[in-house]
KEKE-3310 file (N, C-alpha, C; in steps of 0.2 Angstrom, whole numbers, plus 5000, padded with zeros to 4 digits):
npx = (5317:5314:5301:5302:5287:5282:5269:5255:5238:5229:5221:5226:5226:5232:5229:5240:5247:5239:5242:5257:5259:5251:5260:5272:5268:5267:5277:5284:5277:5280:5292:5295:5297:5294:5280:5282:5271:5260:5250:5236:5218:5217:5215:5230:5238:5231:5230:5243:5244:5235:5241:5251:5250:5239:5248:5255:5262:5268:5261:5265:5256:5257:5251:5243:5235:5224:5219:5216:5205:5196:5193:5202:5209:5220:5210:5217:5227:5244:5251:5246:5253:5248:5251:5256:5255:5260:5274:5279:5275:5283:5296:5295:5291:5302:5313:5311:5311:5322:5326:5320:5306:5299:5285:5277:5270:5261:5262:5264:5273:5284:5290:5292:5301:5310:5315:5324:5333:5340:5344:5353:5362:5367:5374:5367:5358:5358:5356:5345:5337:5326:5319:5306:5302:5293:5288:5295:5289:5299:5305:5310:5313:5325:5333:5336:5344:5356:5358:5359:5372:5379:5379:5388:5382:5379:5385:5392:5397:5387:5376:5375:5369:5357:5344:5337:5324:5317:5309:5300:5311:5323:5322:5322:5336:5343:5339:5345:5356:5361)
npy = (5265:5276:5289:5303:5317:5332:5344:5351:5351:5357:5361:5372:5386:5384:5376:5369:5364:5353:5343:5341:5337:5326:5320:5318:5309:5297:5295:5290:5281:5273:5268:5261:5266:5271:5282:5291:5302:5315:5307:5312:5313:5324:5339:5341:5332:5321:5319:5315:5304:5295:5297:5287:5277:5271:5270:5260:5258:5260:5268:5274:5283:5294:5301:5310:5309:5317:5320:5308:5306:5317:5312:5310:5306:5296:5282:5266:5267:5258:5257:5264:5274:5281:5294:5301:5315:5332:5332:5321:5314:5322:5317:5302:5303:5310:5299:5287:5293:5291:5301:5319:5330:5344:5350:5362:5372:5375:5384:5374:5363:5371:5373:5357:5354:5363:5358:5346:5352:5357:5347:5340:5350:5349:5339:5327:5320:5313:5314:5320:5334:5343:5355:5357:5368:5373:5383:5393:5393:5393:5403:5414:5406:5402:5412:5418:5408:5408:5422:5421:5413:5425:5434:5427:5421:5405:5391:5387:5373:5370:5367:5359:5346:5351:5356:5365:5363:5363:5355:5337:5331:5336:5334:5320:5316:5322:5316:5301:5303:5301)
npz = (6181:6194:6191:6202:6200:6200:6203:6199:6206:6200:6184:6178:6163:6151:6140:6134:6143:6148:6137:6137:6149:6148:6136:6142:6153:6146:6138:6150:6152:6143:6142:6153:6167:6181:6189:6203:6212:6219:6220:6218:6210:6205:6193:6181:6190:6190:6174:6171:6178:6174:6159:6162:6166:6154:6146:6150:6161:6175:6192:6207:6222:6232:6245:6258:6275:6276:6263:6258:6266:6258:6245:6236:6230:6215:6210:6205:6204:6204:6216:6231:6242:6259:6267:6284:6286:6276:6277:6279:6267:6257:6262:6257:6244:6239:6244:6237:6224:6210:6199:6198:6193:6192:6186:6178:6193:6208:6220:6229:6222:6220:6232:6236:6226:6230:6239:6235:6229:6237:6244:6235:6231:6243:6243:6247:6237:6225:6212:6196:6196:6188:6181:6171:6158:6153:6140:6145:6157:6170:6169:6179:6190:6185:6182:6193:6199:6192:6196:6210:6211:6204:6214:6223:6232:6231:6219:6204:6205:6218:6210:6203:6193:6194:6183:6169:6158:6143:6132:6131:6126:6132:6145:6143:6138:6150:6159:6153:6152:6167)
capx = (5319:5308:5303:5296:5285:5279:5262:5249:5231:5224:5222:5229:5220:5232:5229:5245:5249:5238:5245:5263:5258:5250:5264:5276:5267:5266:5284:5287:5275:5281:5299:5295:5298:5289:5280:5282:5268:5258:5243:5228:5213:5212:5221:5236:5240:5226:5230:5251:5243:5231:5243:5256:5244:5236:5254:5255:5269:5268:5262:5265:5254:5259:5244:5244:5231:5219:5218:5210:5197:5192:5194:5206:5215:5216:5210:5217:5236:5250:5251:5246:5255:5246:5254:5252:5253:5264:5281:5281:5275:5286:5301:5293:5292:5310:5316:5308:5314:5328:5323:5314:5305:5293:5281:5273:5264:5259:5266:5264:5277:5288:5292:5294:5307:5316:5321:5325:5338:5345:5349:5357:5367:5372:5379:5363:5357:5363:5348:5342:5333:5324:5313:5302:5304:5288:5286:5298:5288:5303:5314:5311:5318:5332:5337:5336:5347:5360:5360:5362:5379:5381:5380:5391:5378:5379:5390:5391:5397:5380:5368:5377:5363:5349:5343:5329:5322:5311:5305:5302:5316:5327:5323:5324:5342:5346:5339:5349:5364:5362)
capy = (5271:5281:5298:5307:5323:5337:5345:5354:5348:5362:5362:5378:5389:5384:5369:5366:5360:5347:5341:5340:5332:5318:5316:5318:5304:5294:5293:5288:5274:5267:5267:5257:5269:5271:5288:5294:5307:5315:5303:5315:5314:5332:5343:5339:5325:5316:5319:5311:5297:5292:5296:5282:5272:5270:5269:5251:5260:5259:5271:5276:5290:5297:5306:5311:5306:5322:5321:5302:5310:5321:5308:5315:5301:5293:5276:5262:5266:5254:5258:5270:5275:5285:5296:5307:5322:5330:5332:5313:5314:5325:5313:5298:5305:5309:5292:5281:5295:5291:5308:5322:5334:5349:5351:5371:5370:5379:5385:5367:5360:5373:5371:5350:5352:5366:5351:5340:5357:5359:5342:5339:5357:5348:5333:5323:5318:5313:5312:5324:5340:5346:5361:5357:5376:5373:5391:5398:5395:5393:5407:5418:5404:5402:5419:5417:5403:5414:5428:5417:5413:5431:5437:5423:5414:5398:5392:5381:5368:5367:5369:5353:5344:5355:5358:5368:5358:5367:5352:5334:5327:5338:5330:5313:5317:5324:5308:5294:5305:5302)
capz = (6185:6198:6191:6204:6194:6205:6197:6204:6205:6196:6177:6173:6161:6146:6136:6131:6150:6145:6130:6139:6155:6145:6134:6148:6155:6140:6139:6156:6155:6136:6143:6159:6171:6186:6189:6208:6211:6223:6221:6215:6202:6201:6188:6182:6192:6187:6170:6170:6180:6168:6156:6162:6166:6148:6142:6153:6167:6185:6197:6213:6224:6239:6247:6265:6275:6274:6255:6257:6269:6254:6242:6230:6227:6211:6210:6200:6205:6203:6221:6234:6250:6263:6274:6290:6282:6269:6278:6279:6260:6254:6261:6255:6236:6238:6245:6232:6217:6206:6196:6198:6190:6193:6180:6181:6196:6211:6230:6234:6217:6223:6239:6236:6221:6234:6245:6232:6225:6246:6245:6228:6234:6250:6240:6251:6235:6218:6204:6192:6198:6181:6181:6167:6158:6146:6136:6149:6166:6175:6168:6184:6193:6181:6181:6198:6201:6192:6201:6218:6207:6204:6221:6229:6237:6228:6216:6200:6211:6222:6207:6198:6193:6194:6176:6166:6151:6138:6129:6133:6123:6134:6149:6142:6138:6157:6160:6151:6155:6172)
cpx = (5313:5307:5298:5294:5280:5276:5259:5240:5227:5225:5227:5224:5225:5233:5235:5249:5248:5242:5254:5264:5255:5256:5272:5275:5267:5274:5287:5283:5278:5289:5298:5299:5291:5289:5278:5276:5265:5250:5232:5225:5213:5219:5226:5237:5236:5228:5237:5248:5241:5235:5248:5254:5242:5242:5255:5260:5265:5267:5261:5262:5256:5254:5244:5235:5221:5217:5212:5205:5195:5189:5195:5209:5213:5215:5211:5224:5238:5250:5250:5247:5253:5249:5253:5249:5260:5271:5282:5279:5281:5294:5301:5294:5299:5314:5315:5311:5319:5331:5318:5311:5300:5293:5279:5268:5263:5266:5270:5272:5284:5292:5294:5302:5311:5319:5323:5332:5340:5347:5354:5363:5372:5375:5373:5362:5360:5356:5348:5339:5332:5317:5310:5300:5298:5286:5286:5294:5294:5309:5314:5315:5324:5335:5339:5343:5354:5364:5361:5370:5384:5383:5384:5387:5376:5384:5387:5390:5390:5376:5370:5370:5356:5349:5337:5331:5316:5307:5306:5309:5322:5326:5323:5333:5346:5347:5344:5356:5366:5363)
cpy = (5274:5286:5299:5317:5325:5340:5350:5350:5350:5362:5368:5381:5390:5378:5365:5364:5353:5342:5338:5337:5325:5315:5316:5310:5296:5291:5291:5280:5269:5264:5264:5260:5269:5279:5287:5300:5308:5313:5305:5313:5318:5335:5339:5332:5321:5314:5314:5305:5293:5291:5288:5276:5268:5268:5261:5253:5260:5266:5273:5283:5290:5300:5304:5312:5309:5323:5314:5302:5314:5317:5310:5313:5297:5287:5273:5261:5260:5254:5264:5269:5281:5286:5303:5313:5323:5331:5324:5311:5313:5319:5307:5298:5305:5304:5286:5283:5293:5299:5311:5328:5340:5351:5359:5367:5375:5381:5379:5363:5366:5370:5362:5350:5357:5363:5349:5347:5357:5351:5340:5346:5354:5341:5328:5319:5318:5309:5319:5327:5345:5350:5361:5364:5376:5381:5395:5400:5394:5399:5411:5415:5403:5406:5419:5414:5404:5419:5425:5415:5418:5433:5432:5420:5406:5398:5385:5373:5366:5366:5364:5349:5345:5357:5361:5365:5360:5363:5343:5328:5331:5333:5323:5313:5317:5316:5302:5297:5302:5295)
cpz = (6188:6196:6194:6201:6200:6203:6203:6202:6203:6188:6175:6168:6153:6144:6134:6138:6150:6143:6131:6144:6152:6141:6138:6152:6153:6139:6144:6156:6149:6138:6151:6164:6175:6188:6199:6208:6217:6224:6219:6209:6199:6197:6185:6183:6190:6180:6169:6174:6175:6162:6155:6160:6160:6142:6145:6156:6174:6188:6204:6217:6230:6242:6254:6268:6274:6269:6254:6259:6263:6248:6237:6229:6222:6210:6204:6199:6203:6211:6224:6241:6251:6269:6280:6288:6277:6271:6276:6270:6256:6255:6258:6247:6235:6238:6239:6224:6214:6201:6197:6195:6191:6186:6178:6185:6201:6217:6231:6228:6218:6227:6239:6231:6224:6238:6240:6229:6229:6245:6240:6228:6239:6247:6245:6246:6228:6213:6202:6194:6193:6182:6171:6165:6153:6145:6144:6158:6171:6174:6173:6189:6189:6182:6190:6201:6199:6196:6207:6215:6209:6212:6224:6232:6235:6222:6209:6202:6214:6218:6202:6203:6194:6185:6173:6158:6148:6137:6134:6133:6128:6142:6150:6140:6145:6157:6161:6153:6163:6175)
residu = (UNK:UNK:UNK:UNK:UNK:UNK:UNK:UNK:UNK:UNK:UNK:UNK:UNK:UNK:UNK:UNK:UNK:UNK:UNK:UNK:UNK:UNK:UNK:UNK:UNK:UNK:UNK:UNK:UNK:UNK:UNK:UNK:UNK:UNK:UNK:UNK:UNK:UNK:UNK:UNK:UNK:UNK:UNK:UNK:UNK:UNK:UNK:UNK:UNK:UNK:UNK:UNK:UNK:UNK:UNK:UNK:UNK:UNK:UNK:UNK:UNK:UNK:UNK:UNK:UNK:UNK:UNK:UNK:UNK:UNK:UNK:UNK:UNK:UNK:UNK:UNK:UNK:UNK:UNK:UNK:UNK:UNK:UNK:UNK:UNK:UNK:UNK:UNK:UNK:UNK:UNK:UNK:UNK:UNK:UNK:UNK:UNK:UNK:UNK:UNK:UNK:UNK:UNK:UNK:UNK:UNK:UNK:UNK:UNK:UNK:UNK:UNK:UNK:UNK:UNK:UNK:UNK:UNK:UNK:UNK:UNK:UNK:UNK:UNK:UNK:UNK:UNK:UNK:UNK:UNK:UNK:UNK:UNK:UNK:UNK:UNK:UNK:UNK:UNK:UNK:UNK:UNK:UNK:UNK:UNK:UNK:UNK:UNK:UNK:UNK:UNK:UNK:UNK:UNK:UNK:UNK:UNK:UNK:UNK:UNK:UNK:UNK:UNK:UNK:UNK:UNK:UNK:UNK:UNK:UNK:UNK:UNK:UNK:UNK:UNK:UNK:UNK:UNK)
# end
């Protein structure tokens, strides 16, 4: 299976991001799945690649073609596909995924795992859309996704298949359900 995992390129400033992003990656490479990502060294990303990687898994970077001029990509992939920029990424990521996942990350892990939730809404797509909840970084969206319930602007219906997973055993669960 493809799991594409949405991250940011920044460490963060707690350790236990770390520690979950390795063993996130760890589990995706022992279980012969292919990690989808958005191709960096830095932060984060760098870290669930290496992780897979060191586990003997596959994986795939997507990195748009401004990040390769910087030289932000991490070498020694499973493959690396360069693209224009990041629309043509972001659909790229999508296409290839089977699952996906936003990890805690920034603006940029946002806004990629809000396509992937409008399409999954609009019956576009049919995969797993798991908001990685590590020590409740997504309860604001959760609560959120709720209250769009509440108020009529969405419905249990649209939000089938969108998940928040506290631990990684939880998203291994979604997972094999799926």
């Amino acid at each position: 299976m493809n799991i594409t995992v949405y991250l940011g390129a920044l460490r963060g400033n707690d350790p236990v991001l770390k520690d979950a992003v390795k063993e996130l990656g760890t589990w995706i490479g022992e279980n012969n799945h292919t990690l989808i990502y958005g191709g960096s060294k830095s932060g984060l990303m760098g870290y669930i690649a290496e992780s897979v990687l060191d586990a003997g898994g596959n994986v795939i970077g997507i990195e748009p073609q401004f990040f390769i001029d910087e030289e932000l990509q991490y070498d020694g992939l499973t493959e690396l596909i360069i693209t224009k920029d990041m629309t043509e990424r972001k659909t790229k990521m999508i296409e290839l995924g089977d699952a996906f996942i936003a990890f805690p990350g920034g603006t940029g892990t946002l806004e990629e795992i809000s396509e992937v939730m409008s399409k999954i809404s609009l019956k576009q797509l049919n995969a797993a859309c798991i908001f990685y909840n590590l020590n409740d970084y997504y309860k604001g969206m959760k609560e959120l996704m709720s209250h769009m319930i509440e108020m009529g602007l969405s419905t249990h219906e649209k939000q089938k298949g969108i998940y928040f997973a506290d631990h990684l055993d939880d998203i291994r669960n979604i997972i094999e359900k799926e």
